[in-house]
C-alpha positions as CSV (number, residue, x, y, z in Angstrom):
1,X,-41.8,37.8,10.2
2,X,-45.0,36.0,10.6
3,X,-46.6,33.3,8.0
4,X,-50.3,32.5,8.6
5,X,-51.3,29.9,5.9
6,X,-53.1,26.4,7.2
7,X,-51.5,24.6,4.4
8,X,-48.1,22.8,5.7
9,X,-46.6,22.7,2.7
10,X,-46.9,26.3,1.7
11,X,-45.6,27.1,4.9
12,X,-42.7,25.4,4.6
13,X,-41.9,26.9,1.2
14,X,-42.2,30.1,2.3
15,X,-40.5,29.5,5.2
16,X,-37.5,27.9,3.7
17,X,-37.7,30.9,0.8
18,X,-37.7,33.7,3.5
19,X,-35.1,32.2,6.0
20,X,-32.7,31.9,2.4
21,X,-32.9,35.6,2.2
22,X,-31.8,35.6,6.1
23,X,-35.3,36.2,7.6
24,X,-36.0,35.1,11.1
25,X,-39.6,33.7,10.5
26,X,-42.1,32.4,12.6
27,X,-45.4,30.1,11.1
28,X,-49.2,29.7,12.1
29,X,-51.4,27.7,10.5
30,X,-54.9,30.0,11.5
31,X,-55.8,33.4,12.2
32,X,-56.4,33.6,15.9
33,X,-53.2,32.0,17.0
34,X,-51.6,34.4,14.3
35,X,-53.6,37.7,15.7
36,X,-52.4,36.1,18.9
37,X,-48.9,36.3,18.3
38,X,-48.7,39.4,16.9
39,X,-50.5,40.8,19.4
40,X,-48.0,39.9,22.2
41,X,-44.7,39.9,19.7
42,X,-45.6,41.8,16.6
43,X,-43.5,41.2,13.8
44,X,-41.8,43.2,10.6
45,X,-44.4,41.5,8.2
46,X,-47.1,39.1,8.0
47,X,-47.7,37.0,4.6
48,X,-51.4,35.8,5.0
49,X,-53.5,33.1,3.4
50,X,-56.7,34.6,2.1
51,X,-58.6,31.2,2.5
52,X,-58.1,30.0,6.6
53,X,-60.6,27.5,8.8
54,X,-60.9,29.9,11.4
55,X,-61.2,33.2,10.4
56,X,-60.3,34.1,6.6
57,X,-57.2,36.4,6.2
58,X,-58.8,39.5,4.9
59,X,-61.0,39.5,7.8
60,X,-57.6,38.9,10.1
61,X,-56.0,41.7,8.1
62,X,-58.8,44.6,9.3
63,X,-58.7,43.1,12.1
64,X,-54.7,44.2,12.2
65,X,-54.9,47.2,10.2
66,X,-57.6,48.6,12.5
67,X,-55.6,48.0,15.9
68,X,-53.5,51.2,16.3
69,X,-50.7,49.1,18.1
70,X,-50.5,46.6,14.9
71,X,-51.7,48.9,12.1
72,X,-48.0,49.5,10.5
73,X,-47.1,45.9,10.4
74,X,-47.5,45.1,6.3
75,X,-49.6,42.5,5.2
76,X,-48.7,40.5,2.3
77,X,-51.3,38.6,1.3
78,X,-51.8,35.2,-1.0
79,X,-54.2,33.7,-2.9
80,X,-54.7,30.9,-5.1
81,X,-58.2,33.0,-6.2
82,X,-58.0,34.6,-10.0
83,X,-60.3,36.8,-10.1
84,X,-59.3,40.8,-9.9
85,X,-62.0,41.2,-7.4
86,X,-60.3,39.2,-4.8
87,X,-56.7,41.1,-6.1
88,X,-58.7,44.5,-5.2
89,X,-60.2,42.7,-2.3
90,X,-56.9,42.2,-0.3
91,X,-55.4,45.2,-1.7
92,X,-58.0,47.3,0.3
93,X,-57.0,45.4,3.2
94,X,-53.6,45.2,2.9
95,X,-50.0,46.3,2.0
96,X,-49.5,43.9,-1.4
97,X,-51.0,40.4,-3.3
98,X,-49.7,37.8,-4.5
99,X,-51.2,35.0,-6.5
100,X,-50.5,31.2,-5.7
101,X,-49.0,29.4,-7.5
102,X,-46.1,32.1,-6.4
103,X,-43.8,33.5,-8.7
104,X,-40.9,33.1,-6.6
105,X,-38.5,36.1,-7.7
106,X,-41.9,38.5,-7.5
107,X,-42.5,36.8,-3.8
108,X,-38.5,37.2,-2.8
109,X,-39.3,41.4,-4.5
110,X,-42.3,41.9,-2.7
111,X,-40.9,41.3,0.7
112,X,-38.0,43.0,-0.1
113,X,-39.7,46.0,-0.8
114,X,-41.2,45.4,3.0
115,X,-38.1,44.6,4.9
116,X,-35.8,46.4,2.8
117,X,-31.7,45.6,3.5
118,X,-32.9,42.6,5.7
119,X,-33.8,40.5,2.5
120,X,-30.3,41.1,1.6
């Protein structure tokens, strides 16, 4: 699994919430050393940051969903933005949104639903 959020701290949480459901996880903190790594090692999921320095995560998210060797990987992606445009936004880009500040039991469902018996 693959987190690509520039904030440290909400790497960490999520970090430290998905290796508690027994997740091997890996973190980046901007697109192109994310795309990067997926590229040569892609994972089971990516949780993506909508708002990154480099490239935003919507834009990284065509950018996987459009690459036939990274197109099945699901996105998750989060957002501190309100609005239902940005919700519909992300959801035409990716697999599921979540809103930050995180919910932590819908975050722990969401990627369950993604990794399935792993999150167990």
């Amino acid at each position: 699994m693959l987190i690509i959020d520039d904030d440290r701290f909400n790497r960490r949480l999520y970090e430290d919430l998905l290796v508690a459901d027994g997740l091997a996880v890996d973190a980046v903190a901007d697109a192109a050393e994310g795309l990067r790594r997926i590229e040569h090692d892609p994972p089971d999921l990516v949780v993506m940051d909508i708002e990154l320095p480099d490239l935003d995560g919507l834009e990284a998210t065509r950018r996987l969903k459009t690459n036939p060797r990274t197109a099945r990987i699901p996105v998750v992606i989060i957002s501190a933005h309100a609005l239902h445009e940005h919700e519909r936004e992300a959801l035409a880009v990716g697999d599921a949104f979540l809103r930050k500040p995180l919910r932590f039991p819908e975050f722990h469902e969401t990627i369950r639903r993604f990794v399935g018996a792993a999150a167990r």
